[in-house]
Residue, then its C-alpha position, 0 to 999 in steps of 0.5 A: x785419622x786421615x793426613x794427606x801431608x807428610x804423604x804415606x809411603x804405603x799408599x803411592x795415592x795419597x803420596x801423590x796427592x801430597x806431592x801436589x798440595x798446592x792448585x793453582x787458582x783462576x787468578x794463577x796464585x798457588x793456594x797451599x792445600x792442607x787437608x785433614x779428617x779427623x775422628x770425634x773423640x770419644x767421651x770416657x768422663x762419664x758427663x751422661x746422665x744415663x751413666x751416672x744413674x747406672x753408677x748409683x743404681x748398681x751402687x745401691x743395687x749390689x748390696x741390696x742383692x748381696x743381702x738378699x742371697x744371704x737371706x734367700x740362702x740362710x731362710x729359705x726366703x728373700x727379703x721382708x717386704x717392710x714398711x709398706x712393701x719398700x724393702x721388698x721392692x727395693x730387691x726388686x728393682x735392685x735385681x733389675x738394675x743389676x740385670x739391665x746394667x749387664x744387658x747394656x754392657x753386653x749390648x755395648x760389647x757386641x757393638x763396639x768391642x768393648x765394654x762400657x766406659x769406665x765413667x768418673x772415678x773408674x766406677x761405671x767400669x766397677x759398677x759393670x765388674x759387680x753386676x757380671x759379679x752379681x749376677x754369678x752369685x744370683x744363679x749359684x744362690x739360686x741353683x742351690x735354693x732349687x737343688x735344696x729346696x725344689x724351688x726358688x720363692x716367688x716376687x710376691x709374698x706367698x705362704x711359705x715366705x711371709x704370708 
C-alpha cells in the first residue's frame, strides 16, 4: 500500500512530497492533495465456482480412492466396475480429481508462494491436505502392489481382474 501522507521518514522522496501536499491552482487557491494506491484484497471466501466443485469433488474423491487402495491391497485388483461400469468409473475420475487438485495446488505454490486458499469453512484448505494425502497412500499402495505382485492392474478390466 502506498501513502504519501503522514510521509516515511525512510524514504526523503516521498517525505518531500508529503511535505508539499498541497499545489497551487490557476485561480491561486491551495487544493489539499491526498494520494493514496492501494492493492485488491484478496478473496479467501471461496465464492468460486472452480472452488466449490474442487471441494466436492475431493470430498467425494478421497474415500472413493481410500476404498479402492483397500480393494487393490486386499485383492489384488481395483474396484468392480458395477452397474454399467459407473463404480469402475467413479475411482477413475475419482483418481484424477485427486491428481488435478494436487497439480493446482502446486501450480498455485510456485506462483504465488502459497498453496490454495482456504475456501468456505477451511475445506478446499482440507480438500488440498487430503489429496497431497492421497496421493502418499496411491504411491505406497502401488509400490507394494508392484514389489508383491510385479504389476499394478490396468484401467480396464483384464483377465486377471475381472474378466
Amino acid at each position: 500500500m502506498l501513502l504519501l501522507y503522514p510521509a516515511s521518514a525512510s524514504l526523503p522522496s516521498l517525505q518531500l512530497l508529503a511535505n508539499s501536499s498541497s499545489i497551487k491552482c490557476r485561480s491561486g487557491l491551495h487544493t489539499p492533495l491526498k494520494v493514496m494506491g492501494m492493492a485488491k484484497e484478496s478473496s479467501d471466501s471461496g465464492d468460486g465456482i472452480t472452488e466449490k466443485v474442487a471441494i466436492v469433488g475431493g470430498l467425494v474423491s478421497t474415500p472413493v480412492i481410500a476404498w479402492s487402495l483397500y480393494t487393490l491391497k486386499t485383492t489384488g485388483c481395483g474396484l468392480p466396475p458395477g452397474p454399467g461400469g459407473s463404480i469402475g468409473a467413479l475411482e477413475g475420475v475419482s483418481y484424477l480429481i485427486v491428481v488435478g487438485i494436487a497439480a493446482w495446488s502446486s501450480y498455485t505454490k510456485y506462483k504465488t508462494g502459497s498453496g490454495l486458499p482456504n475456501g468456505p469453512f477451511g475445506l478446499l484448505g482440507a480438500v488440498e491436505g487430503l489429496s497431497y494425502l492421497s496421493l502418499l497412500a496411491i504411491l505406497v499402495v502401488f509400490g507394494l502392489q508392484f514389489f508383491e505382485q510385479g504389476s499394478i492392474p490396468g484401467p480396464l478390466p483384464s483377465g486377471q481382474c475381472f474378466g
